[in-house]
N, C-alpha and C positions, 0 to 999 in steps of 0.2 A: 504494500500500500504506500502510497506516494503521499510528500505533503499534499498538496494540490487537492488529492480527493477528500480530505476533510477540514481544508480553511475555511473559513470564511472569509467573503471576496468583499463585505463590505465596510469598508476601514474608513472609522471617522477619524477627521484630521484636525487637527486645530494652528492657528500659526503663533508661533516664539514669544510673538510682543505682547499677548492676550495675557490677561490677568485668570489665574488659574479657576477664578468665577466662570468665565466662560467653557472650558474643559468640563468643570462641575455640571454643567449645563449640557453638554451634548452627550454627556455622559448617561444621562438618567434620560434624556429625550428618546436618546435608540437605544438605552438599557444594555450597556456595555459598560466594561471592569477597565477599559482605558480607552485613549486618544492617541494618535500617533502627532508630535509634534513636530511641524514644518518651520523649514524658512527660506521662504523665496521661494516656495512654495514643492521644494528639496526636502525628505523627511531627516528631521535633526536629530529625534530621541520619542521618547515614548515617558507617558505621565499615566501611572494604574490609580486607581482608588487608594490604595497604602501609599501612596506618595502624598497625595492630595491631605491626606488624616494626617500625616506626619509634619508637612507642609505647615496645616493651619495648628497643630499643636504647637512644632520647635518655633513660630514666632507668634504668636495667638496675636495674627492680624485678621481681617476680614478677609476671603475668600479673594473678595476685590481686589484688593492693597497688591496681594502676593504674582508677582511674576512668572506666568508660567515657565521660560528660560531658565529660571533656578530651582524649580522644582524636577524639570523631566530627566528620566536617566536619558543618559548619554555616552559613550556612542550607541547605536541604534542595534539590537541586534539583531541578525538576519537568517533568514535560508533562501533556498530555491526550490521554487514548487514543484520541479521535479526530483529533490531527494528524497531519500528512503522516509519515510516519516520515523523508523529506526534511528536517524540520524538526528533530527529531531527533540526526540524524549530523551538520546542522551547527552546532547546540548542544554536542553530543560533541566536534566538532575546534575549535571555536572556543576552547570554555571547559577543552581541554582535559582532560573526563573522560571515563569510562567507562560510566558508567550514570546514569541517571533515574530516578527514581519516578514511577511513574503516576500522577496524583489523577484523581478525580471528583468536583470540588469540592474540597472539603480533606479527602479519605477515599482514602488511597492503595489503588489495588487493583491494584497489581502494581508490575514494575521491567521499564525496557529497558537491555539491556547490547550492548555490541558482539558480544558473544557470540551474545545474540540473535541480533542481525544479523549477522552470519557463517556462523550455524545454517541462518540461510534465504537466502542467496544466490542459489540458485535460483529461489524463487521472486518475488525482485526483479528477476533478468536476464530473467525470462520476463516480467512487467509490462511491464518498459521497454519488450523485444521489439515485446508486443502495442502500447505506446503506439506507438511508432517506426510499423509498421506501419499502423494508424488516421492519424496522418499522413498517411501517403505516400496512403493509400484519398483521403484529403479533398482531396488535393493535385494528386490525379492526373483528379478531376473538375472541376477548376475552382473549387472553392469557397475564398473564402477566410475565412478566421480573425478577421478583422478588421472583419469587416462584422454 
């Protein structure tokens, strides 16, 4: 299974100069856990929910006040929709986050989140299934793998 088959392609953006009130804001409109933040309309970093809480706690300004630029992680991290989605979860557990941006080239078109991958469960245990299976078929002819 490939990223691509269980991103989601539709990535809200926000740009650098906006006060992280506005992120808060598209955030709950399309009911999404972050924003990917732009500039120049380039994605720069990315702002989740735990930024935002951490944000208005470490300076207890208004939502307003705070600058989206110094709240978003930075550098952005990424993959390509056509990698193993394998590649993926263990960028996720390695580097310790949650989601990715997809590029194609340098033109994000979409995000994968663990969420994602939890959404389709199913259709990874059924993958694996059919791999396991293919296996045992090659295995149980004689052929081997290595030749």
């Amino acid at each position: 299974m490939l990223v691509e088959d269980v991103m989601t392609t539709d990535l809200v953006t926000c740009d650098a100069r906006a006060p992280v009130r506005v992120a808060v804001e598209r955030m709950l409109r399309n009911r999404v856990g972050s924003v990917v933040v732009t500039n120049g309309g380039s994605p720069a970093g990315i702002v989740t929910e735990a930024d935002v809480l951490h944000a208005g706690y470490a300076t207890d300004d208004p939502f307003s006040e705070i600058p989206l630029r110094k709240t978003m992680s930075s550098p952005l991290e990424t993959i390509q929709p056509r990698k193993p989605l394998r590649t993926a979860t263990d960028r996720m557990r390695t580097e310790g986050i949650k989601k990715l941006v997809v590029v194609d080239g340098l033109t994000p078109v979409g995000i994968v989140t663990t969420g994602d991958i939890v959404d389709n469960y199913a259709g990874i245990k059924r993958e694996v299934r059919d791999l396991a299976s293919d296996a045992e078929r090659w295995s149980s002819r004689g052929d081997r793998f290595d030749e």
